[in-house]
N, CA, C and O atoms as a DFTB+ gen file, in Angstrom:
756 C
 N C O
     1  1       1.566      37.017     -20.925
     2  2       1.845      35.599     -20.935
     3  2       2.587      35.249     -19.647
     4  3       3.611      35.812     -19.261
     5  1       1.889      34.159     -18.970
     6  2       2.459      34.281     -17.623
     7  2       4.385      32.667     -18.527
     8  3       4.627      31.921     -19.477
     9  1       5.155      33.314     -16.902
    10  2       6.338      33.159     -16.890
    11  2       6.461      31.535     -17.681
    12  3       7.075      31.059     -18.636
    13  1       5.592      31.111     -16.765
    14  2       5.925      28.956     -16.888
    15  2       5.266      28.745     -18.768
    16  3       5.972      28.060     -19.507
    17  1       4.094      29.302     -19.293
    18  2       4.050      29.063     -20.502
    19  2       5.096      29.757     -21.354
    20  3       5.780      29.172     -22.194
    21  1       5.179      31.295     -21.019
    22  2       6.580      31.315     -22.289
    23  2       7.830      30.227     -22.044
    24  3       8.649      30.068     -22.950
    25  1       7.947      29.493     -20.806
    26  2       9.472      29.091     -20.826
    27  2       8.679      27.822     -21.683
    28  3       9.447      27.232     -22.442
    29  1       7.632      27.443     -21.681
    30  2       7.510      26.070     -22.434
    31  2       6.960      26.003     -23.607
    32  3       6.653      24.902     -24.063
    33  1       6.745      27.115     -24.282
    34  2       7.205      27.724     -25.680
    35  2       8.399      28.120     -26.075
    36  3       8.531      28.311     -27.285
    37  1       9.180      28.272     -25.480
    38  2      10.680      28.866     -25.734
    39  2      11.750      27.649     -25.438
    40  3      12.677      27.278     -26.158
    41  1      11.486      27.326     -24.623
    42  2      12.416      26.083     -24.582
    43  2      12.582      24.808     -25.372
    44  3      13.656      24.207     -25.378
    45  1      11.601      24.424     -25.988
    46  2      11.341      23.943     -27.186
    47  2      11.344      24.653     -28.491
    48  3      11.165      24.187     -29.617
    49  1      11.547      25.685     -28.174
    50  2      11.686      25.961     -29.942
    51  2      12.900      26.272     -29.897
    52  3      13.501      25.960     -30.925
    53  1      13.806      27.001     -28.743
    54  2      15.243      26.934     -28.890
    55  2      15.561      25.454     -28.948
    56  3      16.324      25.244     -29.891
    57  1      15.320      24.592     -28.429
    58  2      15.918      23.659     -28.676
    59  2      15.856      22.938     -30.275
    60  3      16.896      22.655     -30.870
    61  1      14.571      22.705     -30.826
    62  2      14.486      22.127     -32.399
    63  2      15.220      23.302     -33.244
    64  3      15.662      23.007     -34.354
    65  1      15.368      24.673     -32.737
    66  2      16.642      25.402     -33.557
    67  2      17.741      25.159     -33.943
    68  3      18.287      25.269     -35.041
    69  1      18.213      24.647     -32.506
    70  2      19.726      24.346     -32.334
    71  2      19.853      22.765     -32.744
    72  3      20.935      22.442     -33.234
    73  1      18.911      21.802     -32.602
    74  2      19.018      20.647     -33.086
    75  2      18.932      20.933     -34.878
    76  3      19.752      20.512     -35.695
    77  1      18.034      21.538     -35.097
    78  2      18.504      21.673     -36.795
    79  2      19.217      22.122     -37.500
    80  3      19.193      22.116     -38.731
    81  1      20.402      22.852     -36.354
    82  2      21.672      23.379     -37.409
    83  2      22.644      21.915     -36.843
    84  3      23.874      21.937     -36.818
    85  1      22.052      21.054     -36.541
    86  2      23.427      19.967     -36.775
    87  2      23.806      19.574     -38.244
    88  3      24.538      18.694     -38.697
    89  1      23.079      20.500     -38.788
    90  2      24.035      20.161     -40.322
    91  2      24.887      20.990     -41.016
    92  3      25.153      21.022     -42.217
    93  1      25.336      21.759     -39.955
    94  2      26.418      22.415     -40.346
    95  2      27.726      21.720     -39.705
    96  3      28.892      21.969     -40.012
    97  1      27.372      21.000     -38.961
    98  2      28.513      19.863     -37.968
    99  2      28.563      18.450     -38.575
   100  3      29.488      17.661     -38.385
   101  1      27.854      18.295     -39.064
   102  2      27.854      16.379     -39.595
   103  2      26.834      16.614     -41.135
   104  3      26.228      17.657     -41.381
   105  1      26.843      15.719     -41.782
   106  2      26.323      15.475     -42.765
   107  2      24.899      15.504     -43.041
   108  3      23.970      15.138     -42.322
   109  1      24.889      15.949     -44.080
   110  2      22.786      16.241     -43.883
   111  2      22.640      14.669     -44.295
   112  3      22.049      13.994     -43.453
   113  1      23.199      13.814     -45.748
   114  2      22.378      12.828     -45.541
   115  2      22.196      11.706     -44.464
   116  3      21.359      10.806     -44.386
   117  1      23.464      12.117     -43.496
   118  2      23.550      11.573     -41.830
   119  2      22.207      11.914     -41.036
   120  3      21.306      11.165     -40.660
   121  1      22.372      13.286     -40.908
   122  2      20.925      13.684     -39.950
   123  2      20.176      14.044     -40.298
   124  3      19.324      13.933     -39.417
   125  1      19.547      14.743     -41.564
   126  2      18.572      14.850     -42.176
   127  2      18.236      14.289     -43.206
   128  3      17.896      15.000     -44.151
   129  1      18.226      12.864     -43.342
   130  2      18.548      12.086     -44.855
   131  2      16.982      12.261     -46.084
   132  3      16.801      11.881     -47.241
   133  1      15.981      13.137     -44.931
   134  2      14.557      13.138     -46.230
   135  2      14.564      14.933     -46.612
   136  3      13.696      15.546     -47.235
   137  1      15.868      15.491     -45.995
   138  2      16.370      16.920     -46.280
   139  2      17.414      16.441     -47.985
   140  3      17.337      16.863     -49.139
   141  1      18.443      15.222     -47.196
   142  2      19.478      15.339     -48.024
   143  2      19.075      14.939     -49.461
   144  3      19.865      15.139     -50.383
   145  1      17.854      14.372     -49.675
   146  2      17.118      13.286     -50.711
   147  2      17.263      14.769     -51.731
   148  3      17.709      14.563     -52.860
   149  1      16.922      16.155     -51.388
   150  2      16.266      16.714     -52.154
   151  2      17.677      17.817     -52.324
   152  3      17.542      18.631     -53.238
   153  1      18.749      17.887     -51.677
   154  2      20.119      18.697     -52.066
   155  2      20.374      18.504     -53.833
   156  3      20.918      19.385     -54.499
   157  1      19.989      17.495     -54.288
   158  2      20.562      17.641     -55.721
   159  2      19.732      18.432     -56.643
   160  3      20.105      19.131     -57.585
   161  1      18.406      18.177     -56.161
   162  2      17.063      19.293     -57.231
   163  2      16.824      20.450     -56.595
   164  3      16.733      21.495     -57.240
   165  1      16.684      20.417     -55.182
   166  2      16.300      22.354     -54.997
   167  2      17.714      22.144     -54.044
   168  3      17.792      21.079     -53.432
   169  1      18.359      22.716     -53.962
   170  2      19.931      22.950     -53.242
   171  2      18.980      23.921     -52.282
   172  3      18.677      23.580     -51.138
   173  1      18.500      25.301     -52.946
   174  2      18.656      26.526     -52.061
   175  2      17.786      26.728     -51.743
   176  3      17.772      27.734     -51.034
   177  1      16.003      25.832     -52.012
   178  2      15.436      25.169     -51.147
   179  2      15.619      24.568     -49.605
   180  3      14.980      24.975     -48.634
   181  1      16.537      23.605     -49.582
   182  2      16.901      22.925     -48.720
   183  2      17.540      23.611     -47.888
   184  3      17.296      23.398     -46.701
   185  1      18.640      24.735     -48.277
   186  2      19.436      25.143     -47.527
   187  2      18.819      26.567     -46.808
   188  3      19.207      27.029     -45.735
   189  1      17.731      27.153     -47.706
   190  2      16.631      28.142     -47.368
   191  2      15.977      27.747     -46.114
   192  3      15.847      28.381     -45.067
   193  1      15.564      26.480     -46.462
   194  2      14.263      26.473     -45.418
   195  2      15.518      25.586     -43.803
   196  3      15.308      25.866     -42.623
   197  1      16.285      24.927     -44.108
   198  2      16.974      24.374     -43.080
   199  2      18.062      25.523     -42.472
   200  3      18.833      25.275     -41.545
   201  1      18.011      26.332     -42.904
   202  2      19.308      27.815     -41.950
   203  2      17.758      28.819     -42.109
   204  3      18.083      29.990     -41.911
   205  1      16.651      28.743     -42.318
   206  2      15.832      30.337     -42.223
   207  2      14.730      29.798     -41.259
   208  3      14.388      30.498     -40.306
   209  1      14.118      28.476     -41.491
   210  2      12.668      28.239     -40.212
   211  2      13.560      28.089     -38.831
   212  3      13.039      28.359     -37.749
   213  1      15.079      27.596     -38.930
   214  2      14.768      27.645     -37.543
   215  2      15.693      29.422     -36.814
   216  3      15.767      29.820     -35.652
   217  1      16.138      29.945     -37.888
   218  2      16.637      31.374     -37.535
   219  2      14.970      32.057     -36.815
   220  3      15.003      32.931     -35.949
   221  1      14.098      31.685     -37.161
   222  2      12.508      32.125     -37.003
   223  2      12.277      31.428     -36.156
   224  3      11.245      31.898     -35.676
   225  1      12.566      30.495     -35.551
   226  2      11.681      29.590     -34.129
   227  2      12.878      30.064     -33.359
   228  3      12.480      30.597     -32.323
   229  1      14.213      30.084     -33.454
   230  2      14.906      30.882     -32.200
   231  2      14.304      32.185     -32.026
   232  3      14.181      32.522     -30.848
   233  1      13.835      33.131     -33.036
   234  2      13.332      34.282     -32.406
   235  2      12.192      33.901     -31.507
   236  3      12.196      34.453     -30.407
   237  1      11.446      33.259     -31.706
   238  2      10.228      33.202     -31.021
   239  2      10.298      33.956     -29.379
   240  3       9.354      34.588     -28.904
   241  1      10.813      33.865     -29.104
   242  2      10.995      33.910     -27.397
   243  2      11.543      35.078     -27.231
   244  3      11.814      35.375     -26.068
   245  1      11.784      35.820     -28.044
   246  2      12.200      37.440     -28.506
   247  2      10.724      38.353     -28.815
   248  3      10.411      39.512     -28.543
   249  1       9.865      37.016     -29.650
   250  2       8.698      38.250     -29.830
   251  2       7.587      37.664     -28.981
   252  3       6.532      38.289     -28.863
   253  1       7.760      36.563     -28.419
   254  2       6.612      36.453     -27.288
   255  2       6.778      37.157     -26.134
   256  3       5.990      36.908     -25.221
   257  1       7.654      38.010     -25.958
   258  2       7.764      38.980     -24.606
   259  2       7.372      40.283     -25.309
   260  3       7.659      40.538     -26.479
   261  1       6.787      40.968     -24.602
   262  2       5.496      41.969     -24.993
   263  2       6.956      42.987     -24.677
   264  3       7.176      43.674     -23.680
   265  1       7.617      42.839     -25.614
   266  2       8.998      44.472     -25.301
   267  2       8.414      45.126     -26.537
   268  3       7.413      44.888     -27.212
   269  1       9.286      45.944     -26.599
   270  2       8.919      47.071     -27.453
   271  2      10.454      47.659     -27.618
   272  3      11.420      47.159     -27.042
   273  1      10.533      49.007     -28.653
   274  2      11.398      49.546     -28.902
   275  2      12.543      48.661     -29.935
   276  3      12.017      47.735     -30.551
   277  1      13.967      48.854     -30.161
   278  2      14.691      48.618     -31.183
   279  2      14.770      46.787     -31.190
   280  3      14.547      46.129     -32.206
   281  1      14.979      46.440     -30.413
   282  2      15.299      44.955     -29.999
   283  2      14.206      44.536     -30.579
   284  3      14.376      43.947     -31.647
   285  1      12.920      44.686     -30.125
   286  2      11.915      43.910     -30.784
   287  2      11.246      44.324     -32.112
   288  3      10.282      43.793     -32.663
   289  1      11.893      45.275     -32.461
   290  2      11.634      46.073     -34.232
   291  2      13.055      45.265     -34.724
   292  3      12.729      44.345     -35.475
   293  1      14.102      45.310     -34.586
   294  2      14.881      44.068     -35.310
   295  2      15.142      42.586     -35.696
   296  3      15.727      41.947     -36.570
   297  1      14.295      42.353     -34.426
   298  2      14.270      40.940     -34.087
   299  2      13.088      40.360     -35.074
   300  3      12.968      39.410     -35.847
   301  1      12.441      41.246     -34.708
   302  2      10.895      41.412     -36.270
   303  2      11.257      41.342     -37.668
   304  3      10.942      40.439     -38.443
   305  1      11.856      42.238     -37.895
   306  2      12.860      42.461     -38.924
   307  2      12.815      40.710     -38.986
   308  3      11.963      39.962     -39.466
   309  1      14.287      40.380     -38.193
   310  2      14.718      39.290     -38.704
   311  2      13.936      37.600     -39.072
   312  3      14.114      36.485     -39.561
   313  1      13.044      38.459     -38.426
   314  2      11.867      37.271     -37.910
   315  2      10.808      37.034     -39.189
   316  3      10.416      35.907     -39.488
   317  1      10.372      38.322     -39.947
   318  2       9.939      38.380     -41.027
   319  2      10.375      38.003     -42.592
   320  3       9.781      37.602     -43.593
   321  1      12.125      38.454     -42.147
   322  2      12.811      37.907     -43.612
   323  2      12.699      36.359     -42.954
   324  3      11.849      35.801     -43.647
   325  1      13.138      35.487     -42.007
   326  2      13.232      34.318     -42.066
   327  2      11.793      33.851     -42.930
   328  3      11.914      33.597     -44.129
   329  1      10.856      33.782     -42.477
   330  2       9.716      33.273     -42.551
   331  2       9.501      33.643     -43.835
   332  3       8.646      33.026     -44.470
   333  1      10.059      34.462     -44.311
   334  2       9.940      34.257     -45.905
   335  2      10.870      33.969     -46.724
   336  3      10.625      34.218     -47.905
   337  1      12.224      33.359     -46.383
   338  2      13.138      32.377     -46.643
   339  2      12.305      31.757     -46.563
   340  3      11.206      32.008     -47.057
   341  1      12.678      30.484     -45.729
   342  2      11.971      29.677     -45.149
   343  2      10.637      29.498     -45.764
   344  3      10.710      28.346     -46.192
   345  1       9.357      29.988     -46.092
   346  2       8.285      29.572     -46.366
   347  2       8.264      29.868     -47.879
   348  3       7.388      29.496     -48.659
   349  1       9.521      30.698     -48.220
   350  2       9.368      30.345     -50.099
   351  2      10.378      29.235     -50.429
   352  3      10.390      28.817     -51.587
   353  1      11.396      28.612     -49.344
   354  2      12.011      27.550     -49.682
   355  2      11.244      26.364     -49.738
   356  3      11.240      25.636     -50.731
   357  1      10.548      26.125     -48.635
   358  2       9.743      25.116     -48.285
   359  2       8.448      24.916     -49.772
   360  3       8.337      23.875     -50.419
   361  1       7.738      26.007     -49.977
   362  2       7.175      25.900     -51.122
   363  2       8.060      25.117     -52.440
   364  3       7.569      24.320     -53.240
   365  1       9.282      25.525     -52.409
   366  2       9.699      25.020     -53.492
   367  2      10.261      23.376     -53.609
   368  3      10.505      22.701     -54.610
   369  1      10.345      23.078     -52.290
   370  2      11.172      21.680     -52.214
   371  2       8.997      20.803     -52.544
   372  3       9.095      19.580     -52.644
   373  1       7.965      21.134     -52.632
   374  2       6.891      20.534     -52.725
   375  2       6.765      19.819     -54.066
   376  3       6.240      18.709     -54.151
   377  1       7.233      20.444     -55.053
   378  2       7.524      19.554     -56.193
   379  2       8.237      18.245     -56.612
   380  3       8.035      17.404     -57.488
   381  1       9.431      18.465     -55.334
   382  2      10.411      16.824     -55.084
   383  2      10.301      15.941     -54.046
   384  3      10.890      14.865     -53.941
   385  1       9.466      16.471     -53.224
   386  2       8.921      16.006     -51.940
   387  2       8.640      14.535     -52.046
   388  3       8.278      14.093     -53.136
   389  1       8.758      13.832     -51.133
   390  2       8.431      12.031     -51.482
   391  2       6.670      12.242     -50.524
   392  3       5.883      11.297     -50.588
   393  1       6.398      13.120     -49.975
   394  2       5.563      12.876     -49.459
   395  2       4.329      12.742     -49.893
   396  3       4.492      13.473     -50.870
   397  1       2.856      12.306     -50.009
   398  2       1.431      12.124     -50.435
   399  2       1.585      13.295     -51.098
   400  3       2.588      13.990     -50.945
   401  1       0.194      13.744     -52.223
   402  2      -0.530      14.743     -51.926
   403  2      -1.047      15.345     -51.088
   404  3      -0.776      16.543     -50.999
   405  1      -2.100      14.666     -50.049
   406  2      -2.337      14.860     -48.957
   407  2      -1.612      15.710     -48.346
   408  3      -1.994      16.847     -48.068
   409  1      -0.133      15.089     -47.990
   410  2       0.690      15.766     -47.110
   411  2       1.533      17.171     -48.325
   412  3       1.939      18.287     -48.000
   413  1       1.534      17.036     -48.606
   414  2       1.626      18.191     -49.538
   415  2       1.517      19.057     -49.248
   416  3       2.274      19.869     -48.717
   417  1      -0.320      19.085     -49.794
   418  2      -0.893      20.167     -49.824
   419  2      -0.644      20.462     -48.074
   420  3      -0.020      21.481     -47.779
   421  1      -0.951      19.902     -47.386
   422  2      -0.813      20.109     -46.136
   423  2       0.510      21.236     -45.371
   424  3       0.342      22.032     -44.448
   425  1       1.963      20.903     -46.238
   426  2       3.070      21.565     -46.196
   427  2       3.098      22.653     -46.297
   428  3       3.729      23.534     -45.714
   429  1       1.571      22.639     -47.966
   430  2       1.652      24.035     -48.851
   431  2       0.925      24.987     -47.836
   432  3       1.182      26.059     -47.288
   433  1       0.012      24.183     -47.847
   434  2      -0.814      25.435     -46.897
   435  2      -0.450      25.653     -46.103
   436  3      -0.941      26.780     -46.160
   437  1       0.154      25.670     -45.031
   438  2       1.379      25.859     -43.660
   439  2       2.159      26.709     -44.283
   440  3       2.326      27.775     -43.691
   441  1       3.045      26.488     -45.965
   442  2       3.919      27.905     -45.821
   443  2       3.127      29.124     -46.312
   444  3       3.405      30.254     -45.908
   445  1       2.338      28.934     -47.010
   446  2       1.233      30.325     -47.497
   447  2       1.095      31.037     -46.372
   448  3       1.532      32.142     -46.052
   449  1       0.240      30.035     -45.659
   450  2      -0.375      30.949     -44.127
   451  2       1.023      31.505     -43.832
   452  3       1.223      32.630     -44.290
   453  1       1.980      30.964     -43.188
   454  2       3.068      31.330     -42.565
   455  2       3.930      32.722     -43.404
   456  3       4.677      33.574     -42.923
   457  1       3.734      32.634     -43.998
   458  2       3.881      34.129     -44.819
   459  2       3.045      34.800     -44.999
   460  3       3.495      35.937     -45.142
   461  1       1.454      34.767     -45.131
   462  2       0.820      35.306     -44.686
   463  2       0.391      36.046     -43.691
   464  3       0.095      37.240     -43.731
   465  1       0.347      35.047     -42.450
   466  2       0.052      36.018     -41.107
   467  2       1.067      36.868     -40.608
   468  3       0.900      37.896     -39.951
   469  1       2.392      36.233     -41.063
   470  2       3.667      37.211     -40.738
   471  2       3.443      37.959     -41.458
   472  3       2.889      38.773     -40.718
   473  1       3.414      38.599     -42.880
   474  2       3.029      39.498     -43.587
   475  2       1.795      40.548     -42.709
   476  3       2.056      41.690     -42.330
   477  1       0.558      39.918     -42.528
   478  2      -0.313      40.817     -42.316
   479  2       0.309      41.177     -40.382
   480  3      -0.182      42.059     -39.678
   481  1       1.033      40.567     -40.101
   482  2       1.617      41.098     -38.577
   483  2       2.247      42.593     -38.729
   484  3       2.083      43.667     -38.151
   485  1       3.125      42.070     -39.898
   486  2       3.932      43.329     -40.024
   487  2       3.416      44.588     -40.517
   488  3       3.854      45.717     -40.298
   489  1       1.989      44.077     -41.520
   490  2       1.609      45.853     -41.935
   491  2       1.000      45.868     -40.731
   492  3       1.704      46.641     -40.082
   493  1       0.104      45.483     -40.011
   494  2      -0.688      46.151     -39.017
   495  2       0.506      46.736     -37.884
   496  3      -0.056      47.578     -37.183
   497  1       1.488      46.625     -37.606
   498  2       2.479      47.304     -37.141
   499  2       2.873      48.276     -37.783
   500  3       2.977      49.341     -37.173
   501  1       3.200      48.225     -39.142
   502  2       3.786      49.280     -39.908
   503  2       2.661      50.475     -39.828
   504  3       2.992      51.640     -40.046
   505  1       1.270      50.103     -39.491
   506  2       0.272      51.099     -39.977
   507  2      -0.594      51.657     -38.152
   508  3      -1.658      52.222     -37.897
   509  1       0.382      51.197     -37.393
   510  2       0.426      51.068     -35.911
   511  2      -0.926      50.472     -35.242
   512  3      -1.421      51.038     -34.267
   513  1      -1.384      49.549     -35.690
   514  2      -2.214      48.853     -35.282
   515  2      -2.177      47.582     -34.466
   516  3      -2.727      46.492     -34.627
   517  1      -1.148      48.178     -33.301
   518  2      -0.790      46.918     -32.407
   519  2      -1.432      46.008     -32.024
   520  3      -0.945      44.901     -31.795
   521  1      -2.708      46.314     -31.876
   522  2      -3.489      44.812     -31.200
   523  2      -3.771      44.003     -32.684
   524  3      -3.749      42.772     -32.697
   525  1      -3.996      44.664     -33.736
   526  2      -4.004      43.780     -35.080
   527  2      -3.069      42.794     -35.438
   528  3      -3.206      41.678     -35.940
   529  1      -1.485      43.841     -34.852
   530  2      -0.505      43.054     -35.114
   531  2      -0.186      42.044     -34.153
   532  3       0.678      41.248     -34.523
   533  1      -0.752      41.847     -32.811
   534  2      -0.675      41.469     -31.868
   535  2      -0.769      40.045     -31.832
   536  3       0.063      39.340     -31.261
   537  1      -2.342      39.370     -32.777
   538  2      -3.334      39.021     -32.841
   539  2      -2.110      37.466     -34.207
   540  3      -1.596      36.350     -34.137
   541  1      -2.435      39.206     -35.685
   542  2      -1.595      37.880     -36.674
   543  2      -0.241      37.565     -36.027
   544  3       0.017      36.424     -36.410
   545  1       0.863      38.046     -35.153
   546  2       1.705      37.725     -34.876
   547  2       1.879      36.410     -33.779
   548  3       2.819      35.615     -33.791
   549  1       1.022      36.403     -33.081
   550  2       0.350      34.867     -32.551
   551  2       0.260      33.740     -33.548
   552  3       0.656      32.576     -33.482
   553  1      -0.329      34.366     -34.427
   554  2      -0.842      33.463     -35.226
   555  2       0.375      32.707     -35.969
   556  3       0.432      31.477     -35.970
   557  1       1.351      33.520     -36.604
   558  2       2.263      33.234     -37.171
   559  2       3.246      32.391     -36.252
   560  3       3.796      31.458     -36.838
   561  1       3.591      32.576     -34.782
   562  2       4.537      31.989     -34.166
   563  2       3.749      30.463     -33.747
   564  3       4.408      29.455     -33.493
   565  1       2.243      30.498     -33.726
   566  2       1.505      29.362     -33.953
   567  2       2.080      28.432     -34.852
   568  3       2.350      27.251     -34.634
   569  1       2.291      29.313     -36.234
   570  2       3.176      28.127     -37.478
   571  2       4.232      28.106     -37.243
   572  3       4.592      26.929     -37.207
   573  1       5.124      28.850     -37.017
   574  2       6.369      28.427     -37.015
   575  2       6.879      27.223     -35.753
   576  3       7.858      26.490     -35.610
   577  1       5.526      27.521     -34.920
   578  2       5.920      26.582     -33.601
   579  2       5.537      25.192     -34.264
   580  3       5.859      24.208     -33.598
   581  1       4.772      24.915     -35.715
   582  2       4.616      23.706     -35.980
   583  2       5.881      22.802     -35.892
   584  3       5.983      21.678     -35.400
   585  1       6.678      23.468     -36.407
   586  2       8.415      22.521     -36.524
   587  2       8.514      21.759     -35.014
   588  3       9.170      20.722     -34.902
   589  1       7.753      22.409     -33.774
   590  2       8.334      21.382     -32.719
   591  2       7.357      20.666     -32.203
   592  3       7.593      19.796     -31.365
   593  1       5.971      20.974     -32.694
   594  2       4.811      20.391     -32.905
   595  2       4.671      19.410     -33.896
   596  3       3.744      18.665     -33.576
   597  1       5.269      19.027     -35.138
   598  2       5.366      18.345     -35.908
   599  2       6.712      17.196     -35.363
   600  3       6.766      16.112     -35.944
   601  1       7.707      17.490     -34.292
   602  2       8.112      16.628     -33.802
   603  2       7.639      15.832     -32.773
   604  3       7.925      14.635     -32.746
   605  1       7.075      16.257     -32.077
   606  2       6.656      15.710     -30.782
   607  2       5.585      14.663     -31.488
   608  3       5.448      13.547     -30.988
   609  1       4.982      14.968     -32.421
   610  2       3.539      13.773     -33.527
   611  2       4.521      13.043     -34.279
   612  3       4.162      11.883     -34.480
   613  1       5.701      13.353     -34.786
   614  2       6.564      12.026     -35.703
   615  2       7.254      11.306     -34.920
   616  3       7.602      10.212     -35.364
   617  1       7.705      11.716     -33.397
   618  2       8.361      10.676     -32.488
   619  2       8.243       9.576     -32.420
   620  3       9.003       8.636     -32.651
   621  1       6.676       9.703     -31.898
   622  2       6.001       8.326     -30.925
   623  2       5.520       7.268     -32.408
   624  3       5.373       6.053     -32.275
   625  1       5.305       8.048     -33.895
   626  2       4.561       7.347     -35.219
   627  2       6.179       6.397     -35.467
   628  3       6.314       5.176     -35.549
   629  1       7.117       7.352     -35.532
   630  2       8.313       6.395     -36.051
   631  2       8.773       5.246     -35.256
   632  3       9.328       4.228     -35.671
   633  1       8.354       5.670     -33.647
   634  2       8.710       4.069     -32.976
   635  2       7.946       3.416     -32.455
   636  3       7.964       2.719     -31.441
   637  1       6.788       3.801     -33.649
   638  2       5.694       2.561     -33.819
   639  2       6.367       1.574     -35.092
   640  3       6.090       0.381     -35.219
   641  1       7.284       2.319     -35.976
   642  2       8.056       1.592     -37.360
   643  2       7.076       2.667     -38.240
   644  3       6.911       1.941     -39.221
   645  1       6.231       4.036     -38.595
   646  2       6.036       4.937     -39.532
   647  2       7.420       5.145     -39.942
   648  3       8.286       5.199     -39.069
   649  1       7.781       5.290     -41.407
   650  2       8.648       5.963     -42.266
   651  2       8.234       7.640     -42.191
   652  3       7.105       8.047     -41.917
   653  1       9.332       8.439     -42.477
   654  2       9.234      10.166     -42.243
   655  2       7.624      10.179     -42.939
   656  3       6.554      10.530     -42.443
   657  1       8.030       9.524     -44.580
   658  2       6.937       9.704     -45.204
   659  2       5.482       9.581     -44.572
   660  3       4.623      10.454     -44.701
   661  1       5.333       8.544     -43.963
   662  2       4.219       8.301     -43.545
   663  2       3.659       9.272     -42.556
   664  3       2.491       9.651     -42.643
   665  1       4.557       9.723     -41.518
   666  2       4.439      10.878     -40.709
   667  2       3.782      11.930     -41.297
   668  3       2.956      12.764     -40.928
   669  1       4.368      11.669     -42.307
   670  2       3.692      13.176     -43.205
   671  2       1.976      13.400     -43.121
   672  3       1.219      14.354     -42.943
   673  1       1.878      12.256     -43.307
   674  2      -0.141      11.911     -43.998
   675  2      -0.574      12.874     -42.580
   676  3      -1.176      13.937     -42.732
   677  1      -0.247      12.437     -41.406
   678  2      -0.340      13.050     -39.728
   679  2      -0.070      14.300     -39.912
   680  3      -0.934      15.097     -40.277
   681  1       1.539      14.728     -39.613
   682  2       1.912      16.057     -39.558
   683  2       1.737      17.041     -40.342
   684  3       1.677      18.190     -39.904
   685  1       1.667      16.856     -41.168
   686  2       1.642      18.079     -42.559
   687  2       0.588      18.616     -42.407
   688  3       0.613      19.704     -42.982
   689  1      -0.934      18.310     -41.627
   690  2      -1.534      19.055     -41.465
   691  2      -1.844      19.324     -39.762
   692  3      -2.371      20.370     -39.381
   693  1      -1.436      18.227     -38.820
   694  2      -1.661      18.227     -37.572
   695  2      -0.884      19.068     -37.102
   696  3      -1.422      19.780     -36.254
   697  1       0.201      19.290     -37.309
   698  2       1.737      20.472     -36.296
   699  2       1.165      21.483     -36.317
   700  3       1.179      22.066     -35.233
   701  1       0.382      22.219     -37.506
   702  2       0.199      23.402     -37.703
   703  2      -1.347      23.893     -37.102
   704  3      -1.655      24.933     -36.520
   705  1      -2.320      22.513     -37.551
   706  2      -3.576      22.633     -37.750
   707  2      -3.920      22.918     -35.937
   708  3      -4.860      23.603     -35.532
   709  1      -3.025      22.290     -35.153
   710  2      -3.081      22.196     -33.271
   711  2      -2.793      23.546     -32.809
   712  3      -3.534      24.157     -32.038
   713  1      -1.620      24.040     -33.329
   714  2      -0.482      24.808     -32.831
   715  2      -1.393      26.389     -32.990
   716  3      -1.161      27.390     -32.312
   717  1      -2.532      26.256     -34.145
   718  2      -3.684      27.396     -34.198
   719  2      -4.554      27.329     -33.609
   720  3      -4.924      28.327     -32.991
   721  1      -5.205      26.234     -33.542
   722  2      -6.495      26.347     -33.090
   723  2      -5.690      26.244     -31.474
   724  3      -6.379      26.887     -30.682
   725  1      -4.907      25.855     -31.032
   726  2      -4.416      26.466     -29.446
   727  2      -4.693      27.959     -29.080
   728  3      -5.358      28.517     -28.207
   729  1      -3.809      28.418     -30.236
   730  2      -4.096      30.009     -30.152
   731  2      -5.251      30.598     -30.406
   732  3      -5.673      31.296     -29.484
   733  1      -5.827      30.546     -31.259
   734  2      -7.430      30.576     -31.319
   735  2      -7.884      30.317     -30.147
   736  3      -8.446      31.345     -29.768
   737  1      -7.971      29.361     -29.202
   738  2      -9.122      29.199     -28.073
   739  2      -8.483      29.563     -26.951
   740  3      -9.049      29.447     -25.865
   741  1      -6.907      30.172     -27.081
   742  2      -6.690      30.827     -26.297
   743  2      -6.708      32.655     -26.375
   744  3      -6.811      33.520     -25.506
   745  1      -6.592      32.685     -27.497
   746  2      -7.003      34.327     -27.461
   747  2      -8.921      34.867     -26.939
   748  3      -9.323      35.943     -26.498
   749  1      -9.651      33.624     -27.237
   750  2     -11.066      33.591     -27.538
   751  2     -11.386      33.929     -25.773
   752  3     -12.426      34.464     -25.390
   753  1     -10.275      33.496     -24.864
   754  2     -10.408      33.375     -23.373
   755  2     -10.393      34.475     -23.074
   756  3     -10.484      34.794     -21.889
């Protein structure tokens, strides 16, 4: 991966990291008020998927450099439990969600996959099949990169006057549905 694309994969996902722990500094129903809607029915939902997806998009830039050895077997590690925080929290807040069906299902299928391809990353590593793991592990930082892909599509909708909700009908399947087929037609090269 040449130098200028990892920094513009990495620099954006460190950044929507560090922008989503502002709720450990100010109030969620302050800065995340369609997070805070759902603190009273899934608590550890909310608090799963808001401290574990973005513990998983700060790694990113840890496993898009082709290292090897302990650093990038821990960082994996950590990278694998997030994404399954995170994508069994997110599953669970889908039941209180204000958003469509549509966007829903759209959510749902984003955390399946996302535990999925991280899953199948990690056995094809465990079973040393690096280019296998090579391949789903793309794939997976594909989803997790939806979180800053799903911002950059709710920006420009909300200051048109879209509500989060409405964003949803868009993002819930666009952040994720782009952020693959990128990788797809770039591995295909």
């Amino acid at each position: 991966m040449s130098r200028p694309v990892f920094w513009a994969l990495s620099l954006p996902a460190l950044l929507v990291a560090l922008v989503s722990w502002r709720v450990f500094f100010l109030p969620m129903d302050l800065v995340m008020p369609e997070m805070g809607a759902y603190l009273r029915d899934v608590p550890l939902g909310v608090w799963g998927h808001v401290i574990f997806a973005p513990i998983a998009l700060a790694l990113v830039p840890l496993q898009l450099r082709r290292a090897k050895g302990a650093l990038h077997r821990w960082a994996g590690r950590a990278y694998g439990v997030s994404v399954l925080v995170a994508g069994i929290a997110a599953l669970s807040l889908l039941p209180v969600s204000v958003a469509s069906d549509l966007a829903r299902w759209g959510f749902g299928v984003l955390a399946v996959l996302w535990i999925a391809t991280t899953a199948l990353g990690i056995a094809a590593a465990r079973r040393g099949d690096f280019a296998a793991h090579r391949v789903w592990m793309l794939r997976s930082v594909a989803l997790t990169f939806a979180a800053v892909s799903l911002r950059v599509i709710m920006a420009p909708l909300m200051a048109l006057g879209w509500t989060v909700a409405e964003t949803y009908q868009v993002t819930a399947w666009g952040s994720w549905l782009l952020t693959l087929a990128v990788v797809e037609i770039a591995r295909k090269r």
